[in-house]
C-alpha positions, 0 to 999 in steps of 0.5 A, a space after each residue: 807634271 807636263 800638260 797634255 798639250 805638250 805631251 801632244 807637240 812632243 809626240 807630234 814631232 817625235 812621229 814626223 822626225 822618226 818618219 823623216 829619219 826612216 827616209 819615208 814621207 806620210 802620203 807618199 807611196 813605196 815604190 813596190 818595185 825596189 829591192 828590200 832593204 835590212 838585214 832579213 831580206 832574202 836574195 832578190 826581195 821586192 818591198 811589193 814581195 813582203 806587201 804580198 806575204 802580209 796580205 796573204 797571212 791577212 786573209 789566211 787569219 781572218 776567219 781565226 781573228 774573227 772567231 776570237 772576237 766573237 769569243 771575247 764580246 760573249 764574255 
């Protein structure tokens, strides 16, 4: 059986080396402004385009998000 703590480094360094392989540091921004990468991107997509989308679903979904929670603390 491992103990927590190297469960806990193992993890650590599994997240950093997943971050610097992704080609992205913690705490440094994206630039919006750059073409989109991979392959579902449509033709002339900005990473700031997909940003856009989510926030919007965000919002479009709050009040359904918040409906559910007041639902499952009632139970």
């Amino acid at each position: 059986m491992k103990s927590p703590e190297a469960i806990a480094v193992a993890a650590i360094l599994g997240t950093v080396s997943l971050a610097f392989a992704a080609g992205t540091t913690p705490g440094k921004p994206m630039k919006m402004d750059e073409p989109m990468h991979g392959e579902m991107k449509k033709q002339n997509m900005k990473k700031g385009d997909v940003k856009k989308a989510a926030e919007k679903k965000a919002l479009k979904m709050k009040p359904v998000m918040e409906k559910e929670a007041a639902g499952a603390q009632k139970r």
